[in-house]
N, CA, C and O of each residue as an XYZ file, in Angstrom:
544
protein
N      15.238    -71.004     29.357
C      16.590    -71.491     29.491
C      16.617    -72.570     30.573
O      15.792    -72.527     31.485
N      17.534    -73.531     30.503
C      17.936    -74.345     31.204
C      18.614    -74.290     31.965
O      19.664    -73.949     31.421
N      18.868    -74.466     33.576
C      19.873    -74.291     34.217
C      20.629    -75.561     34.544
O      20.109    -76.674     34.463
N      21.978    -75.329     34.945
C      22.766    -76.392     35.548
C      23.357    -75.906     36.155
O      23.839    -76.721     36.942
N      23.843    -74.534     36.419
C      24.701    -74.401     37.591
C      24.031    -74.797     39.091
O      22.883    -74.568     39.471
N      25.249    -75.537     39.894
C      24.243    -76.072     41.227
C      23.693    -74.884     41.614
O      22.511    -74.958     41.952
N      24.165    -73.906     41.656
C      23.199    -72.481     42.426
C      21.639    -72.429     42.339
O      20.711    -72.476     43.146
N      21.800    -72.296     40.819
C      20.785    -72.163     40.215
C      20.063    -72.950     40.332
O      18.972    -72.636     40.807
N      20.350    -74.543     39.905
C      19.623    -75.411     39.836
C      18.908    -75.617     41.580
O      17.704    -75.867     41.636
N      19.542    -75.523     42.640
C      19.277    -75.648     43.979
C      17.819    -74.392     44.381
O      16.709    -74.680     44.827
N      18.345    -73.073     44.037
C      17.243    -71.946     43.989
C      15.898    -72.181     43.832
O      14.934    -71.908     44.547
N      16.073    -73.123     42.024
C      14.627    -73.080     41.526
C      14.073    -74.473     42.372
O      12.845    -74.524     42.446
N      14.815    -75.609     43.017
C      14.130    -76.394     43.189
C      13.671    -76.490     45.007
O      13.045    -77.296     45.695
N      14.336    -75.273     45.234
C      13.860    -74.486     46.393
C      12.299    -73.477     46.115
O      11.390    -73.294     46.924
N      12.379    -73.127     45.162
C      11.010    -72.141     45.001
C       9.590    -73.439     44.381
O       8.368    -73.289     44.380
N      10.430    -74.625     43.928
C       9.365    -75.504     43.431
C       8.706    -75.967     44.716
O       7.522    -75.948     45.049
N       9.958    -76.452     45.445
C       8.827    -77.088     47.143
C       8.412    -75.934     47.569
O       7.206    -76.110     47.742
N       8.711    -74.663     47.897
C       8.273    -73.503     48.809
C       6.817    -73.584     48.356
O       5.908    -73.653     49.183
N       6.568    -73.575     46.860
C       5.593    -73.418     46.413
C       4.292    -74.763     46.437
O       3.218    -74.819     47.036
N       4.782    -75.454     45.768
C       4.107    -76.813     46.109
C       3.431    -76.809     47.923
O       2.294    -77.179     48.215
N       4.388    -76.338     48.840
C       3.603    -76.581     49.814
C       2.511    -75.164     50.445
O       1.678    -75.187     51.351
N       3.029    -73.791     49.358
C       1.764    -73.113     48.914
C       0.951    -73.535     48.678
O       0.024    -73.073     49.343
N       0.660    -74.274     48.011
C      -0.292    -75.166     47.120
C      -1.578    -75.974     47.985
O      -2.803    -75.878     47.910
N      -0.778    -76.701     48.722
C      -1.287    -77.226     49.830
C      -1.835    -76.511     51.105
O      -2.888    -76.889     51.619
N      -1.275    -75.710     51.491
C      -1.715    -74.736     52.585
C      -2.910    -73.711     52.050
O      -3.793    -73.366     52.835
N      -2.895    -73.239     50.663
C      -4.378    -73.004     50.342
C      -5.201    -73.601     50.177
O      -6.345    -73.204     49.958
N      -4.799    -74.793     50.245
C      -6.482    -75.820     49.641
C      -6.840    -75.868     51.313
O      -7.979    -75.653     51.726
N      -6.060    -76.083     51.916
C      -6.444    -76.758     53.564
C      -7.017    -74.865     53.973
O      -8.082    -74.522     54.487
N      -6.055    -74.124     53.590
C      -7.193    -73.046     54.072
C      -7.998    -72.536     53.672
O      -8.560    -71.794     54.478
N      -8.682    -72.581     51.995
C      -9.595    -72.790     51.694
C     -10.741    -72.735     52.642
O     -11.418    -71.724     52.830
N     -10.956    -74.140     53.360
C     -11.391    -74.760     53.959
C     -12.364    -73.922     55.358
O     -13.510    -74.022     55.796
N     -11.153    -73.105     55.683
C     -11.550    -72.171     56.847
C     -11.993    -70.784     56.514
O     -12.644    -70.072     57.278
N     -11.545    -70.416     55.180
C     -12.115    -68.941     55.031
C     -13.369    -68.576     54.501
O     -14.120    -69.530     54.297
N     -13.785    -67.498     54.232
C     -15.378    -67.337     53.757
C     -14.960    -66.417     52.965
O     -13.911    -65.814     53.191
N     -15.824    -66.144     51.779
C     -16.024    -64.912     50.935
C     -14.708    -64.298     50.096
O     -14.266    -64.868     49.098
N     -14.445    -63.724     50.346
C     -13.190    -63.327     49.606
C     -12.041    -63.531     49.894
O     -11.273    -63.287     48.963
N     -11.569    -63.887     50.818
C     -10.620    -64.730     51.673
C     -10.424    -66.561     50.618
O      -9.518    -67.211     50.096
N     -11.766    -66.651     50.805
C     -11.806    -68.214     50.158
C     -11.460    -68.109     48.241
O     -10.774    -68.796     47.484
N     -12.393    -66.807     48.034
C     -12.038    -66.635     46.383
C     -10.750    -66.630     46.177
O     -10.242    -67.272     45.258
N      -9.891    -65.706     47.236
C      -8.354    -65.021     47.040
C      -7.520    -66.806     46.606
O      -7.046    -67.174     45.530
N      -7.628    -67.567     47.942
C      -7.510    -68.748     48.123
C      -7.474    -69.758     46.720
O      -6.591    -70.101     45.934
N      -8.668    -69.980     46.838
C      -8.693    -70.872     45.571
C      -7.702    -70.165     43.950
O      -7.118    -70.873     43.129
N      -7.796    -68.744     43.928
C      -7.403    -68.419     42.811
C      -6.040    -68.792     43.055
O      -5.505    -69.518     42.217
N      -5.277    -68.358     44.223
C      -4.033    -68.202     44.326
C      -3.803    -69.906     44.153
O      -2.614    -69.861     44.469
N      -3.973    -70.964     43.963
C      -4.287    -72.051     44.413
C      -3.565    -72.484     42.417
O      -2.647    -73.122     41.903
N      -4.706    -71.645     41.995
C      -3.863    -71.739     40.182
C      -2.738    -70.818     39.816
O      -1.922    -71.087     38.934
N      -2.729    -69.798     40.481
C      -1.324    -69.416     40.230
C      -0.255    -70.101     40.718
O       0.646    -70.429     39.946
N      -0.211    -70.358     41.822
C       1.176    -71.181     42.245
C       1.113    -72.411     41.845
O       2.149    -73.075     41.893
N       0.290    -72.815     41.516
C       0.385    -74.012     40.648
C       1.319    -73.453     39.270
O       2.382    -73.993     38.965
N       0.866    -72.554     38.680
C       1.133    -72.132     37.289
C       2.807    -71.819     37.724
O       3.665    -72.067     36.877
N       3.224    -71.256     39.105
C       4.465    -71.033     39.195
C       5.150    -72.162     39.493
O       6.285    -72.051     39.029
N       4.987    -73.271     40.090
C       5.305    -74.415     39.450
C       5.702    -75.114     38.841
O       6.539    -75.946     39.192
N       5.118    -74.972     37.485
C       5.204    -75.309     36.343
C       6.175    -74.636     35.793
O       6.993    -75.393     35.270
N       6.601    -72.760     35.622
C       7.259    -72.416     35.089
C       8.423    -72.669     35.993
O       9.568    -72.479     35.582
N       8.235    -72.996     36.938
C      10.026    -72.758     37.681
C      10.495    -74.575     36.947
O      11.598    -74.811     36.452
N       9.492    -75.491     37.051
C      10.116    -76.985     36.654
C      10.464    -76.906     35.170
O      10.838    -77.914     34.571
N      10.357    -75.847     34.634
C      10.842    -75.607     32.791
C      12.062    -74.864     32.893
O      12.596    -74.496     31.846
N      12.740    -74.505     34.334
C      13.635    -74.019     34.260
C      15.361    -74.650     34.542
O      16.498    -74.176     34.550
N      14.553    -76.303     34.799
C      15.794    -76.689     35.408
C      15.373    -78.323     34.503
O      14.257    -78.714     34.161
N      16.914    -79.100     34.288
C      16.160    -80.571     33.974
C      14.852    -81.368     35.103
O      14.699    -81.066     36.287
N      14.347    -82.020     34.626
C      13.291    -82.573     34.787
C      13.825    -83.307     36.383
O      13.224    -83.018     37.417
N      15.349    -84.537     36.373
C      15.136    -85.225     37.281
C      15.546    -84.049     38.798
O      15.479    -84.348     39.990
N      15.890    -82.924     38.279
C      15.816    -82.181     39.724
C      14.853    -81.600     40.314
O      14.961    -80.890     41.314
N      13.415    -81.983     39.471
C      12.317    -81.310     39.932
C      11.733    -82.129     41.334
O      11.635    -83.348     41.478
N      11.394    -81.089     42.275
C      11.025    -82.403     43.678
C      10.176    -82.494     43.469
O       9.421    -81.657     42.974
N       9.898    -83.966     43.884
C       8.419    -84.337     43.630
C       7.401    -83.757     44.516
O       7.844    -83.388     45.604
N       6.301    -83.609     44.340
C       5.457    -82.971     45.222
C       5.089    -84.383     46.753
O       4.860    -85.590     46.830
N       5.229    -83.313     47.591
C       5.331    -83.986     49.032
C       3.593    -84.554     49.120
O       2.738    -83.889     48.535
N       3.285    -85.550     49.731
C       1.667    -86.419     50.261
C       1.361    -85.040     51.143
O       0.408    -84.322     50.842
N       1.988    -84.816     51.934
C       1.195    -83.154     52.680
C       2.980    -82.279     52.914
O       4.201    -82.221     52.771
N       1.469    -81.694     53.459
C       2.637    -80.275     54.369
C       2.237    -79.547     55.822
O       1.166    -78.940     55.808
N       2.897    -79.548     56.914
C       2.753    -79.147     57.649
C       2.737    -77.874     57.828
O       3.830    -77.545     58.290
N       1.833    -76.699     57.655
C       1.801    -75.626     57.417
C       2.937    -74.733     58.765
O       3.167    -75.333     59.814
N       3.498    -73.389     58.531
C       4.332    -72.672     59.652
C       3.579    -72.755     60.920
O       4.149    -73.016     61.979
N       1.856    -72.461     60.803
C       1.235    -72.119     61.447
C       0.095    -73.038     61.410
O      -0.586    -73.122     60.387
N      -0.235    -73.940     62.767
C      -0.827    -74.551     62.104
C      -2.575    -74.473     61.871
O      -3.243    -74.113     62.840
N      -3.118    -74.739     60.868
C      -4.493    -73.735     60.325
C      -5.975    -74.789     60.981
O      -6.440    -75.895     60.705
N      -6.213    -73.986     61.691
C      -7.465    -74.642     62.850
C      -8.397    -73.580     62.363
O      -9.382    -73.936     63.010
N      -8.683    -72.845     61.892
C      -9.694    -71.874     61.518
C      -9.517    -70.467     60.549
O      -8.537    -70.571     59.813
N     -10.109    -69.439     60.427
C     -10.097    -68.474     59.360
C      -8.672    -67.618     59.508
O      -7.974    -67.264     58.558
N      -8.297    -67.273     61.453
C      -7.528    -66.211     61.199
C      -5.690    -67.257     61.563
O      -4.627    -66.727     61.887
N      -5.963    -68.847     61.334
C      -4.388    -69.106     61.285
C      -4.076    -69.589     59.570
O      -3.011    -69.852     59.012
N      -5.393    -69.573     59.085
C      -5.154    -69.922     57.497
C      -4.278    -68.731     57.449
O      -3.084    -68.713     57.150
N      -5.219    -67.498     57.866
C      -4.608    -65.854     57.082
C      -3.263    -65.675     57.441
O      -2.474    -64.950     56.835
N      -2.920    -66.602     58.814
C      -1.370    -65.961     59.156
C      -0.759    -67.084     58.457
O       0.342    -66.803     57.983
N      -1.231    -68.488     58.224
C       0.349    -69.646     57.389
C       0.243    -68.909     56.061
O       1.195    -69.030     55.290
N      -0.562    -68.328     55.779
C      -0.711    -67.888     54.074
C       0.101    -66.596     54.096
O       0.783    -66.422     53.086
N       0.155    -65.851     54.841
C       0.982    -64.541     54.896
C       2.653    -65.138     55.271
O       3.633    -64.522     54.853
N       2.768    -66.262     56.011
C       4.170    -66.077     56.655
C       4.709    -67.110     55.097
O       5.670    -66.759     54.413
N       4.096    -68.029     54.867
C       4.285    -69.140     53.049
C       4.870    -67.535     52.147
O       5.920    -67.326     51.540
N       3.650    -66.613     52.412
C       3.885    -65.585     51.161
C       5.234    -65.139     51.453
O       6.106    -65.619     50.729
N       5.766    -63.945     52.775
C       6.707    -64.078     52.802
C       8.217    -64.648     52.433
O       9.328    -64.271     52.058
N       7.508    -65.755     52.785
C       8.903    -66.857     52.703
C       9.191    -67.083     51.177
O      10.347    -67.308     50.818
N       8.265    -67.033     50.365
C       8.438    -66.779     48.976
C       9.554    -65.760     48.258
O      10.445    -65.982     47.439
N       9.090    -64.499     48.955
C       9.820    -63.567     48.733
C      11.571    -64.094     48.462
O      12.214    -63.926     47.425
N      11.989    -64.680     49.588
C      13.421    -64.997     49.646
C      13.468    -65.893     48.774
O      14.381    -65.660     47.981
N      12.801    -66.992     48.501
C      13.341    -67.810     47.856
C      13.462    -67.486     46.137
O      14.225    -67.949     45.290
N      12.323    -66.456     46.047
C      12.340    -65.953     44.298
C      13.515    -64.824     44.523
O      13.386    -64.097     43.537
N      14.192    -64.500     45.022
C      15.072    -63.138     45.020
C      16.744    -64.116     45.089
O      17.902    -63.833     44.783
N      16.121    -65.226     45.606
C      17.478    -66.119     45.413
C      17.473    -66.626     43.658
O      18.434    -66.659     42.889
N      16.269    -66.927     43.438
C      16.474    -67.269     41.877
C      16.927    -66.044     41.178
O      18.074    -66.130     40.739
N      16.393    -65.071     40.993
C      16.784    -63.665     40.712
C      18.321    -63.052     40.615
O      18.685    -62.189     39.816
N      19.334    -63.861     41.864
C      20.459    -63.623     42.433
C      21.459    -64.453     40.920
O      22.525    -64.074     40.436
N      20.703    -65.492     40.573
C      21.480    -66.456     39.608
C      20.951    -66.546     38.188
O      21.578    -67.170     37.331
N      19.830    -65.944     37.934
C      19.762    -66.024     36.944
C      19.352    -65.039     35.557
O      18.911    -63.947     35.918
N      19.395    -65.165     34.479
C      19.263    -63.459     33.842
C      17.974    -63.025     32.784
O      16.875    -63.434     33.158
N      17.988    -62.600     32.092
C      17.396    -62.014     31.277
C      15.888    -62.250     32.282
O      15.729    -62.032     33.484
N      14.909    -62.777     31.243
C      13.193    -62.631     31.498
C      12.778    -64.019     32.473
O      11.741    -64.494     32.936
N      14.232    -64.351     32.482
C      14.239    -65.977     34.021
C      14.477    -64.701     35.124
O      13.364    -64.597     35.638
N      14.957    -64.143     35.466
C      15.138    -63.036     36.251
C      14.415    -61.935     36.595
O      14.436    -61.395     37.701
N      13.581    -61.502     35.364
C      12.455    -60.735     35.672
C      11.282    -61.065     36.541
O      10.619    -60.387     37.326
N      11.220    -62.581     36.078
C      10.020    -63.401     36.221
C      10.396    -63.463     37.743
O       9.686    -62.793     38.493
N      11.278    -64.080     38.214
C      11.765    -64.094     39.427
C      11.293    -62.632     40.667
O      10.632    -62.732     41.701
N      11.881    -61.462     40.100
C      11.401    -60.418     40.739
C       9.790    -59.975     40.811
O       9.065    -59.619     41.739
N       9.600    -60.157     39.495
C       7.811    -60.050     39.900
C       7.190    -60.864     40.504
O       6.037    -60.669     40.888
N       8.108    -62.356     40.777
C       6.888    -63.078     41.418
C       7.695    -62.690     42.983
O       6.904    -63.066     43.848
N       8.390    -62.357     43.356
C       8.879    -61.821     44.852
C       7.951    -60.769     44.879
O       7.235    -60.865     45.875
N       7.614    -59.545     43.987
C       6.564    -58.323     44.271
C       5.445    -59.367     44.626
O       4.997    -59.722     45.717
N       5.256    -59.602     43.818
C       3.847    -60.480     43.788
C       3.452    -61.364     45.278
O       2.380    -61.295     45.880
N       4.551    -62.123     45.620
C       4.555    -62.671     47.305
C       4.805    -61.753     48.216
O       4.766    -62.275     49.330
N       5.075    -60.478     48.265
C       5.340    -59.620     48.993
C       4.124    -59.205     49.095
O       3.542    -59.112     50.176
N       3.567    -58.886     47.868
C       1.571    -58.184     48.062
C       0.774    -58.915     48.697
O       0.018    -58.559     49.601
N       0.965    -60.403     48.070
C      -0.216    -61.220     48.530
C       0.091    -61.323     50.171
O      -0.942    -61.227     50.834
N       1.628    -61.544     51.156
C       1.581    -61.318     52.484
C       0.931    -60.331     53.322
O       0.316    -60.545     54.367
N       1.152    -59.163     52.707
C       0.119    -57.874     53.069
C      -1.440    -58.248     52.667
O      -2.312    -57.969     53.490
N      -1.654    -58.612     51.941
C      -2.943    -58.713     51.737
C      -3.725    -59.824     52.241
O      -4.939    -59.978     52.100
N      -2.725    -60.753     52.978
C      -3.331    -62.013     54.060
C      -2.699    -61.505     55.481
O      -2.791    -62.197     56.494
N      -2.094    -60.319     55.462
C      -2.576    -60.005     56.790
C      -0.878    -59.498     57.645
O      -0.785    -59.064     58.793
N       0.245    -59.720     56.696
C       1.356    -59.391     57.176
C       1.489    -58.073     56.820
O       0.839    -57.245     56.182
N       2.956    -58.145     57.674
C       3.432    -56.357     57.971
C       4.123    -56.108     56.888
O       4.640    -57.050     56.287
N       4.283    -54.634     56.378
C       5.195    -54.613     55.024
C       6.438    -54.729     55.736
O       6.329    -54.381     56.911
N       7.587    -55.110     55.393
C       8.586    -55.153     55.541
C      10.035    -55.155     54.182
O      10.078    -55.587     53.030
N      10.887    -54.554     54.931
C      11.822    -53.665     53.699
C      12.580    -55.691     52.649
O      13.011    -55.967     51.529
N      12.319    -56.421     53.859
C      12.553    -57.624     53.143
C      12.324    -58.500     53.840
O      13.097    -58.818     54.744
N      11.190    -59.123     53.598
C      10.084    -60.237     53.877
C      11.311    -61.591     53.998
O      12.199    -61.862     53.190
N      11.012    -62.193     55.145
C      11.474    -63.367     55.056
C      10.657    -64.805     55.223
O      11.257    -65.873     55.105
């Protein structure tokens, strides 16, 4: 489905940059991690890409933001253990922004929304954040 309500339309093109500069903050931390840290990395690297893609099928085309030349990560990543914390606090921050799409929109646009908030909620724990009852 297509959105146009500004809500909506504002949400998804909030989860497109959140993500896009996911995107970026794994390749640069890539860079610093070793072993499974780096596998986690690169994979996650095609998923949020892939989320991306489905959030820019959710809204017309000219509201999609263009992807930014860089990104200044929360934290900034000088080695293995500030990759693990910009990648946990990015994951987080995910959380809110897919629970805002979730807030506006329905059927399996809405599902999709909540699993990918589970989904950024795991991957923060699993780069190194605290569980929390709602990740920001």
């Amino acid at each position: 489905m297509t959105y146009t309500d500004p809500a909506a339309v504002a949400a998804i093109a909030d989860v497109i940059e959140a993500e896009q500069n996911y995107v970026f903050a794994a390749g640069l931390a890539g860079a610093f991690l070793k072993g499974g840290g780096r596998r986690r990395a690169v994979n996650q690297l095609a998923e949020h890409r892939a989320q991306v893609q489905t959030a820019s099928l959710m809204i017309d085309s000219s509201a999609v933001p263009q992807t930014p030349p860089g990104f200044e990560p929360p934290t900034p990543i000088t080695d293995a253990k500030s990759a693990r914390d910009s990648l946990a606090e990015l994951s987080n921050a995910l959380v809110g922004f897919y629970a805002n799409i979730a807030a506006v929109t329905e059927g399996d646009d809405r599902r999709w929304a909540i699993a990918s908030a589970q989904a950024s909620a795991r991957d923060a724990i699993q780069w190194g954040a605290a569980s929390q009852a709602f990740p920001t």
